[in-house]
NUGUVEX-793365 format. One record per atom (N, C-alpha, C): residue in one letter; x, y negated, z. Coordinates in steps of 0.1 Angstrom, whole numbers, plus 5000, padded with zeros to 4 digits. Example, Ala and Ser with C-alpha at 12.3 -4.5 7.8 and 13.67 -1.06 7.14 Angstrom:
BEGIN
A513250575078;A512350455078;A513250335078;S512850225071;S513750115071;S512950005079;
//
This chain:
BEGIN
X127230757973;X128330757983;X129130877981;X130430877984;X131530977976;X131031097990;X131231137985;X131131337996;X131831318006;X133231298006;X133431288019;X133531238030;X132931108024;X132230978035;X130931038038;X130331148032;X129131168040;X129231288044;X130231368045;X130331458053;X130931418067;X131631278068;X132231228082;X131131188090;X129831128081;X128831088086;X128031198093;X127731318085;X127431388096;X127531458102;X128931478101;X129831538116;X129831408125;X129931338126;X129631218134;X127731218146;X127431238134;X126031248142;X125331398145;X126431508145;X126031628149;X126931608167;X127931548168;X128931498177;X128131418188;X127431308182;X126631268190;X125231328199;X125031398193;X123431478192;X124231578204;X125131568208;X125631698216;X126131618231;X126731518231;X127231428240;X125931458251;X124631398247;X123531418262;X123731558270;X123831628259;X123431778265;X124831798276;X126031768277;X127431778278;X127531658291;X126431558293;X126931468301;X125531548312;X124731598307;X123631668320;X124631768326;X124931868315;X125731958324;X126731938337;X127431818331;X128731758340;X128331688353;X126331608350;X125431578364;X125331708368;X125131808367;X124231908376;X125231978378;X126731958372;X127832078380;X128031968394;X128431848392;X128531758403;X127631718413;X126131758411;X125531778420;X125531918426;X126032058427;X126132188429;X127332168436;X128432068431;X129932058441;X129332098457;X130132188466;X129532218483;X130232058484;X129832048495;X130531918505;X131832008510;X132531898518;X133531948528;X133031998539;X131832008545;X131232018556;X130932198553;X130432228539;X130032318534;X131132398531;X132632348526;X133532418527;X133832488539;X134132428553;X134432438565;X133932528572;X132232548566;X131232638574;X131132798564;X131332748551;X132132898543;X133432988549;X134332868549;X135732898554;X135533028570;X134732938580;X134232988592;X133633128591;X132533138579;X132133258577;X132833378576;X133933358562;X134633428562;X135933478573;X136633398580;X137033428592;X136233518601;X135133468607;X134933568616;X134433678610;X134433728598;X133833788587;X135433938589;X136433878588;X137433928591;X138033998601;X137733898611;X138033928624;X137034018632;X135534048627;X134934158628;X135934278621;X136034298608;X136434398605;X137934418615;X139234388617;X139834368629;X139534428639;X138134378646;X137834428660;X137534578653;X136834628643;X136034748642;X137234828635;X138634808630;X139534908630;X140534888642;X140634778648;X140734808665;X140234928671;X139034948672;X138635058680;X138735168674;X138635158664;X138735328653;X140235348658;X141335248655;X142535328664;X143035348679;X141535288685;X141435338698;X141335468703;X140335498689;X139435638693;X140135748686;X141335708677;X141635828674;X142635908675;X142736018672;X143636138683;X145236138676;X146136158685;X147636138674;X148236238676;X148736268663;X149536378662;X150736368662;X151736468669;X153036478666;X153936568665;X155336578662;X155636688662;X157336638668;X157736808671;X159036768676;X159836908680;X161036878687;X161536988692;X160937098700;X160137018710;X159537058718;X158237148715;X157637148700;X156137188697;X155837078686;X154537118688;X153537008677;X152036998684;X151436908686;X150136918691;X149636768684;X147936768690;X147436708683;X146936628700;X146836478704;X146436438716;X145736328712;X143936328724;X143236218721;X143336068718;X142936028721;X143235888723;X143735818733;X142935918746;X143335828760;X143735978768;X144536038760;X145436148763;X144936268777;X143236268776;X142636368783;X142536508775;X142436498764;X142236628757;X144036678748;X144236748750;X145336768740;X145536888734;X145936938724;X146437048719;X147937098713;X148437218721;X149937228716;X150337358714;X150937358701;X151537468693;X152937448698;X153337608700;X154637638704;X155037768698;X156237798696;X156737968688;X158038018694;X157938138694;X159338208699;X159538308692;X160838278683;X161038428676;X162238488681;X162238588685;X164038688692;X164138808683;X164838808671;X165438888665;X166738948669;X166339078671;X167639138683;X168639258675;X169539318676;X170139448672;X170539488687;X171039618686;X171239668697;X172739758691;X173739808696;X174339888688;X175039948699;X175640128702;X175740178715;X177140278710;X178140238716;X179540288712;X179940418725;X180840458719;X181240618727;X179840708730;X179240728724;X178240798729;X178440948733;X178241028735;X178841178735;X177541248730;X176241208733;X175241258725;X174641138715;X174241198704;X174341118692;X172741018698;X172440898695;X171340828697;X170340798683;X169140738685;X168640718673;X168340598672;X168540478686;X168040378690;X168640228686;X169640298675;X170640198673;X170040118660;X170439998663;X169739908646;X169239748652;X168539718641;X168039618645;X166139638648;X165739518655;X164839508657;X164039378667;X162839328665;X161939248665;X161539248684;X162239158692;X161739158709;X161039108711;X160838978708;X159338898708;X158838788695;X157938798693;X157138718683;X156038658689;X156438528697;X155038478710;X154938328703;X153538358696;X152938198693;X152238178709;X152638038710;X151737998724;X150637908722;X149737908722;X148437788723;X147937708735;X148137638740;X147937568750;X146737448750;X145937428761;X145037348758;X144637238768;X144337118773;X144437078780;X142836968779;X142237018791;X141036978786;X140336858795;X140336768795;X139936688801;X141436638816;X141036588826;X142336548830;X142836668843;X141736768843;X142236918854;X142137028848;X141437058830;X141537158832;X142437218819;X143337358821;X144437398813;X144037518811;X144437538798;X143937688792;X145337738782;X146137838785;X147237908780;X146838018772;X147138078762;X147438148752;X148338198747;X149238358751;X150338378742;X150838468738;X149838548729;X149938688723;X151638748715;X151738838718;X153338898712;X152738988701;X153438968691;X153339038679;X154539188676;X155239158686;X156339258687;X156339348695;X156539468692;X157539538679;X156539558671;X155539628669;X154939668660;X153639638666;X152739628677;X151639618678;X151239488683;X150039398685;X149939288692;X149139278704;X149739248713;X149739268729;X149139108737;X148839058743;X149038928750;X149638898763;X150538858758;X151638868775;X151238728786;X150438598779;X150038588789;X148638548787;X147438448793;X145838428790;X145338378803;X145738238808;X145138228819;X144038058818;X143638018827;X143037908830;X143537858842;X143537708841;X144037668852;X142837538857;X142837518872;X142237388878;X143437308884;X143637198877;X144437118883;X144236968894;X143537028900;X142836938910;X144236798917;X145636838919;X146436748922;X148036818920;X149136748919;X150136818915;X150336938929;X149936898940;X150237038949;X148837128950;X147937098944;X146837208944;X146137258930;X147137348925;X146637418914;X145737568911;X144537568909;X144037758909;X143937808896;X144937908900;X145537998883;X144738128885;X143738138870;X143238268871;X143238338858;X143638478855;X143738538846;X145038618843;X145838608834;X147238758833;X148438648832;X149138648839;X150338548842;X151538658849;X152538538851;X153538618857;X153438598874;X153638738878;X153238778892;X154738688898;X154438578906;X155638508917;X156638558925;X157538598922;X158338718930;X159838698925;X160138718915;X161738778907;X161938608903;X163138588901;X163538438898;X163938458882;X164338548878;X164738538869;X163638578858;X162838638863;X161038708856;X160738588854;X160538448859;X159738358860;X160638278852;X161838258845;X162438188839;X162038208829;X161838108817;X161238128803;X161638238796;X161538328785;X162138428775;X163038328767;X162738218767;X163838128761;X165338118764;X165238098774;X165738018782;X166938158792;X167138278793;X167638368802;X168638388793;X169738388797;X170938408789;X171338498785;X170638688787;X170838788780;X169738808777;X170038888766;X169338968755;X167639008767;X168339068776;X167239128786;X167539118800;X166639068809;X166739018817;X167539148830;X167939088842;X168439218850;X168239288860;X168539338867;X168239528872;X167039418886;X167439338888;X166139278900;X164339268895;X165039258876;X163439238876;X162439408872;X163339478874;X163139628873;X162539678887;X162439588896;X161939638910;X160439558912;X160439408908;X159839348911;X158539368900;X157039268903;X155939308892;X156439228886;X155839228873;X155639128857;X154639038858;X153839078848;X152638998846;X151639098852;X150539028857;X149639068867;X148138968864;X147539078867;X146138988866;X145338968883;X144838838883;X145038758896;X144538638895;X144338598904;X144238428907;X144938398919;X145838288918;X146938198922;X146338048928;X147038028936;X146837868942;X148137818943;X148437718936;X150337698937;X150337538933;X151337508938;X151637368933;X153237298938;X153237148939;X154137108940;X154137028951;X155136958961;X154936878974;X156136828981;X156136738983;X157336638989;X158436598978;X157836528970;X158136408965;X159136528947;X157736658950;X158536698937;X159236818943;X160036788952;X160936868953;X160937028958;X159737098962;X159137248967;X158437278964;X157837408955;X156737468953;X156337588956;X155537628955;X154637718963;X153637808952;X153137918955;X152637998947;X152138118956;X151038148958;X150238268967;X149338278959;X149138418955;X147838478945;X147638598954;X146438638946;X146038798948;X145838858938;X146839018930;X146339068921;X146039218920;X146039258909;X145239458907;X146739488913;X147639468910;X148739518915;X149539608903;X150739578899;X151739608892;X152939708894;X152739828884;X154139908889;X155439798890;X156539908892;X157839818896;X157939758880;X158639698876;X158739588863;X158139628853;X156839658850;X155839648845;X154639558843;X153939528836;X152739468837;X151939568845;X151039428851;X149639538858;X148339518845;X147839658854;X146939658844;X145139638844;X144539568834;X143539538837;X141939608844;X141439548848;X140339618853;X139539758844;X139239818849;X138939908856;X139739928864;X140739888878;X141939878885;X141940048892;X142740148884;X142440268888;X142440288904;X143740258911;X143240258923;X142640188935;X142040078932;X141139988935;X141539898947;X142839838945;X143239808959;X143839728952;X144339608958;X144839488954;X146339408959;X146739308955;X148539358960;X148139168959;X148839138972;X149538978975;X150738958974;X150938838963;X152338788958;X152038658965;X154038618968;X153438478972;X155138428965;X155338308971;X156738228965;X156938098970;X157938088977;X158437958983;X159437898979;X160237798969;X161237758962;X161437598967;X162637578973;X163237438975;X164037398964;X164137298963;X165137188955;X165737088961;X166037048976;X166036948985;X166536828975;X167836868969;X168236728961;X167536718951;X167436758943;X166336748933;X166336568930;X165936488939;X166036338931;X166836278937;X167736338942;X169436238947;X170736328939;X170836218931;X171936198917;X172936258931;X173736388923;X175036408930;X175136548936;X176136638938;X177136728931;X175536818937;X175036838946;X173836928948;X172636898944;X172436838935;X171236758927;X170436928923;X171436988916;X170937138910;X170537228919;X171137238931;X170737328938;X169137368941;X168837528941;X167637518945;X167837688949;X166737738960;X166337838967;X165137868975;X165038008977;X163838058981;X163638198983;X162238248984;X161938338986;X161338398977;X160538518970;X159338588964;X158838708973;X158238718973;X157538838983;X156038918977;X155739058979;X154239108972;X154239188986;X152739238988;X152439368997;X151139418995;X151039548991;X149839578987;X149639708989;X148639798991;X148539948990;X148240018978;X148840098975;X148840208959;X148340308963;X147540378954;X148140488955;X147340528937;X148140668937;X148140688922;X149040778914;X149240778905;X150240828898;X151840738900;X153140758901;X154240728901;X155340778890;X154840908880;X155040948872;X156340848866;X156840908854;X157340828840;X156340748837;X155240778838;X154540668826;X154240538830;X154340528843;X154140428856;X155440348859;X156440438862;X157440388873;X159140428860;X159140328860;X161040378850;X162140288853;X163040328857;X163840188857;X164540168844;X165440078839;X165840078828;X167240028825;X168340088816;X169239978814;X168639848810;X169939778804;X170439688796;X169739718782;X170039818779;X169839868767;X168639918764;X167339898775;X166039948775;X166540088776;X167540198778;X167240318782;X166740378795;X165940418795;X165440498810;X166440628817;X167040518829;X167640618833;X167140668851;X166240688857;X165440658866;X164040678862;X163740798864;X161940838869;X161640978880;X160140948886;X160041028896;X159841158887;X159541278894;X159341398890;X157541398879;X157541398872;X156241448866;X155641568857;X155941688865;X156141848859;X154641878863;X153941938859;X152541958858;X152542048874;X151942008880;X151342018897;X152641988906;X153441878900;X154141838910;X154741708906;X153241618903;X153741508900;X153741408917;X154941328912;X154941218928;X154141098922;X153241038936;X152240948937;X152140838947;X152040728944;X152140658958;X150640698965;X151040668979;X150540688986;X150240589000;X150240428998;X150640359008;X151240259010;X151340159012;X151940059006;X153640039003;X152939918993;X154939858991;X154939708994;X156439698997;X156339599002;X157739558991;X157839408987;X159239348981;X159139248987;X160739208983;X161439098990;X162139058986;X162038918982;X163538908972;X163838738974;X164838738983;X165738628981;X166438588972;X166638428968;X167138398957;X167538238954;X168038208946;X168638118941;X169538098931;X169537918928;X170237898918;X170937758914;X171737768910;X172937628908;X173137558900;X173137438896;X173637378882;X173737268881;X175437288878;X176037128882;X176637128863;X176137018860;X176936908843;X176737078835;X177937168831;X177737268823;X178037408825;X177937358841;X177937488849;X176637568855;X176437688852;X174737758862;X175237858868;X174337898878;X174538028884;X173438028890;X172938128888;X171738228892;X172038378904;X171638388911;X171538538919;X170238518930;X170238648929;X168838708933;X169238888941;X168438888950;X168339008955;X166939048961;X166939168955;X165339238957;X165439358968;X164439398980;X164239508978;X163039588980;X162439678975;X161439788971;X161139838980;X159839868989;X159739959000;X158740018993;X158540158994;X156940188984;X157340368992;X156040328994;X155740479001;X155140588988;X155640708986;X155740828975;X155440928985;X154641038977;X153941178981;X154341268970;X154541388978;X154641518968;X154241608973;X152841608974;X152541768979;X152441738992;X153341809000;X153241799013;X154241669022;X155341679015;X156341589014;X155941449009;X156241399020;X156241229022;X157141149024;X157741019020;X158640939020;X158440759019;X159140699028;X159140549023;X160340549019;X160240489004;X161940498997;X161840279004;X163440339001;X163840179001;X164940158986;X164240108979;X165240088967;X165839938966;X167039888960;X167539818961;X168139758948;X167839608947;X169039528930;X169039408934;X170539388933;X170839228925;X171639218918;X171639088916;X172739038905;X172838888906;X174038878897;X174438718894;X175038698882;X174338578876;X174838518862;X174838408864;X176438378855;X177038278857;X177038218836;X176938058835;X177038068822;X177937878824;X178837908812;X178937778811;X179337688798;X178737558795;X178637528787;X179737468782;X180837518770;X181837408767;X181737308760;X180837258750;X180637138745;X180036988751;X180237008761;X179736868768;X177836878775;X177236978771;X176036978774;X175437028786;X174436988793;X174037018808;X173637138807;X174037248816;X173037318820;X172037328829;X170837438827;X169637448836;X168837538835;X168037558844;X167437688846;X166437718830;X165737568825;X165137568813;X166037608803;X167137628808;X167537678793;X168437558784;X169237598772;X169737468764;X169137458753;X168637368742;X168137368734;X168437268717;X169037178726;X169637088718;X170937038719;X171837068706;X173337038710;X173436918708;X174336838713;X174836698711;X175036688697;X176036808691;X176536738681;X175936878668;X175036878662;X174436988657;X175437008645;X175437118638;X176237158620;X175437068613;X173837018614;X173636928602;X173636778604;X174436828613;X175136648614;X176636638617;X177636748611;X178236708609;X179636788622;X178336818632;X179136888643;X179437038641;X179637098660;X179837238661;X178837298665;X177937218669;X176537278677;X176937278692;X176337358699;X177237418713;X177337508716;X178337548725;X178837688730;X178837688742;X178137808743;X178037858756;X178538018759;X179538018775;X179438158780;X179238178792;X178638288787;X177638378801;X178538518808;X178238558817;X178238648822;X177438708836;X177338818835;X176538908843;X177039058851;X176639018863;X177239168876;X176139208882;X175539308881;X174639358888;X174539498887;X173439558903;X173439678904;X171939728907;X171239848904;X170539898912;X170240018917;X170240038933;X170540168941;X169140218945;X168640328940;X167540458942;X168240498958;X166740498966;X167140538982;X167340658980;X168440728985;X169040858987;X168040948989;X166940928995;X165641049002;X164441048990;X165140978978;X164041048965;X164841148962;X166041208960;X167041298957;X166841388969;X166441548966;X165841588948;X164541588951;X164041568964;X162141628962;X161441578951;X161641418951;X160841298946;X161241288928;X163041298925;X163641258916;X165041388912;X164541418901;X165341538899;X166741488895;X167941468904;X169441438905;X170241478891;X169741608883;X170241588870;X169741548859;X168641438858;X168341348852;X167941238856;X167941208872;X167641088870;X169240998877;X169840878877;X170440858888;X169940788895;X170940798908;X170740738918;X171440578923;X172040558910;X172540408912;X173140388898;X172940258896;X173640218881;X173840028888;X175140038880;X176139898882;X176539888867;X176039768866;X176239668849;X177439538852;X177939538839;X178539378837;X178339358824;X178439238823;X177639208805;X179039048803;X178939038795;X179938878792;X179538868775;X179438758776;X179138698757;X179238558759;X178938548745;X178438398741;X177338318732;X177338218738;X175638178729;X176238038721;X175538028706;X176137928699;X174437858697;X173937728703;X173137688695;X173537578685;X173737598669;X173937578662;X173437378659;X171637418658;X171237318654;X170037328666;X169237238666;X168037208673;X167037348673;X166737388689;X165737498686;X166237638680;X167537648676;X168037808669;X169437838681;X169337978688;X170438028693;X170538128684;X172038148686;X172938298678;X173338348695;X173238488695;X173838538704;X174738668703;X175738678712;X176438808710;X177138818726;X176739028729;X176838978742;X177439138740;X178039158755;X178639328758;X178239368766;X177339468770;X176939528781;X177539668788;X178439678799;X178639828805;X177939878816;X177539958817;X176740028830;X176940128833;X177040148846;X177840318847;X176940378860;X176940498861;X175640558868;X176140648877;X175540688891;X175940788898;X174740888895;X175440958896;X174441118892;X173641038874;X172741148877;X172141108864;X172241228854;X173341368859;X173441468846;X173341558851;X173341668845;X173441808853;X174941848853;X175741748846;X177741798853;X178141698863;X177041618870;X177741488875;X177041368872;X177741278868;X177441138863;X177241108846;X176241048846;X175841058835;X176340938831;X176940928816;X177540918807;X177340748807;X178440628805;X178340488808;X178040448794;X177240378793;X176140308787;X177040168784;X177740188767;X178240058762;X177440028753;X177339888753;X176539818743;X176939678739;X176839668723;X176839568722;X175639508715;X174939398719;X173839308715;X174039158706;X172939138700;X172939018688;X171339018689;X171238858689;X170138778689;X170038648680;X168738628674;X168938548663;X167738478667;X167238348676;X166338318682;X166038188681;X164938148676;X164138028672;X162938008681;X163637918689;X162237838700;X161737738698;X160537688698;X159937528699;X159037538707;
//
């Protein structure tokens, strides 16, 4: 038989010999086919197989905490927004610069006013915890550190170093006050004070309230913490209306009131205690402190300070008036002084933007978008008068005066979101205050370079 008829032959029957093997496999894959029924109950599996995983990242984005950020801050808040946490910063980079002087100064330049990270905490659905150390000028201080119980919006109890309820313009944010430094009213009134407060809000928003009890505070100074040298304690209280407050229309902004403190001192009244101050942070006002004839209080003080403020579209106005009753000793010689300040600032906005007591913060039309940012102008008139019966026992007439009267006028540019540029003019002029007379008027001009969130 030729070769290649028998090589066809047994490729032929190597072909065959393989077919059974090839026709099982093709039975036993077609027996292993699922049914339709078996498809359907797969299908099923998988579905709710999915829709588990679904429900179980459902709840993971139930439970977890969102972060955000913004003009306002940055914090981090739970899920069902009982717990929260919020970062805030304020930087005021200031110069100061002092023209006609007749004696040469050293105080002129630039320099660092506040550097206040704030930490805020909010812990469950009443309780609040504040944080807000200053880094400025050179040492780090904490201006404020309190706790709060927030049992309902009119019943709040504030305990720890806050701002004592009294001066209107003290209680206005550092952001937010349209000079460089605040004026001659909060020079009478306390600062920050350590205390606990009960205050809140009532009728539909519109009046709040604030009554504490603290160690008690020289005149615009912080008070100081315990060990409370002279052991006696000082009541602040505060009554503020807004009647319009939620009726759209021309008195919507209006708001007024009262602050009030009464407490008994006694102690040192010294320079190191009691100073009043320009514009310019110079001290022009302290009692006598010559070694065995330092003045002391002796008795209580009483403040009083009416007030209010206005703000209609890009117009504000602010005024306030304080006055100081505080009983002083020297030796044998005794006195209730009555000292006296107010003032009014007026600011207004020309780019279209609202004003308000909080301050402005965002221009309509910012530089990185293309705008001017906004412009604002401010101005300021105030005075404050030392009672005539500290002159001379209490306060020596050729260095201290007995009255100083300011006017200040500038402008504020907020550029972009969160950044003011400021530039402002301060005059103040003094009765007595020298040993020829009247001591010498206090020009100044001021620059602020300030980043809030």
């Amino acid at each position: 038989m030729p070769k290649h008829i028998n090589k066809r032959i047994k490729g032929s029957i190597q072909r065959l010999s393989v077919l059974p093997l090839l026709a099982a496999a093709v039975g036993a894959q077609a027996q292993e086919a699922p049914s339709t029924e078996q498809l359907d109950q797969r299908i099923r599996v998988l579905e709710r197989q999915l829709e588990i995983q679904k429900e179980e990242s459902d709840a993971k984005a139930k439970d977890a905490a969102t972060v955000s950020a913004g003009e306002k801050g940055f914090s981090i808040k739970s899920a069902k927004g009982d717990y929260e946490f919020k970062f805030r910063g304020l930087l005021q980079a200031d110069s100061r610069w002092y023209f006609d002087d007749q004696a040469p100064r050293s105080n002129d330049g630039f320099l660092l006013r506040r550097v206040e990270p704030t930490f805020e905490l909010t812990l469950g659905k009443s309780l609040f915890f504040r944080i807000q150390p200053n880094f400025a000028p050179d040492s780090a201080t904490v201006s404020d550190v309190y706790g709060e119980l927030r049992l309902s919006p009119a019943f709040n109890i504030r305990a720890g170093k806050f701002k004592a309820p009294v001066v209107l313009e003290n209680l206005q944010a550092s952001a937010a006050i349209e000079f460089n430094e605040r004026g001659f009213p909060n020079e009478l009134g306390p600062n920050r004070d350590y205390g606990v407060q009960l205050g809140g809000t009532f009728l539909s928003g519109t009046t709040n309230y604030a009554i504490g009890v603290f160690n008690g505070a020289p005149d615009g100074r912080d008070g100081k913490q315990q060990p409370d040298s002279d052991n006696r304690k000082e009541l602040a209280a505060r009554l503020f209306a807004e009647p319009f407050k939620n009726d759209p229309g021309f008195f919507q902004g209006l708001g007024f009131g009262v602050g009030a403190s009464h407490g008994d001192k006694q102690g040192s009244a010294d320079a190191t205690q009691v100073k009043y101050r320009t514009p310019g942070q110079s001290t022009f006002f302290n009692y006598l402190a010559a070694t065995g004839s330092t003045v002391g209080y002796d008795g209580a003080e009483t403040r009083i300070s009416p007030q209010a403020y206005f703000y209609r579209n890009g117009f504000g106005l602010l005024a306030e008036y304080i006055v100081a009753r505080q009983e002083v000793v020297l030796g044998a010689s005794r006195e209730k002084l009555d000292n006296k300040a107010w003032q009014a600032v007026a600011n207004y906005v020309l780019t279209g933007e609202d004003a308000s007591f909080s301050g402005l913060s965002k221009p309509k039309n910012p530089i990185d978008k293309g705008g001017f940012g906004a412009w604002e102008l401010v101005a300021r008139y105030g005075v404050l008068d030392i009672d005539d019966d500290a002159f001379p026992i209490f306060a020596d007439p050729a260095k201290s005066a007995s009255k100083a009267t300011t006017w200040a006028a500038g402008a504020n540019w907020y550029p972009v979101n969160n950044l003011k540029v400021a530039l402002s003019y301060a005059q103040t002029g003094f009765d007595g205050g020298a040993a020829s007379g009247d001591r010498e008027d206090e020009k100044l001009l001021l620059t602020r370079f300030q980043i809030a969130f």
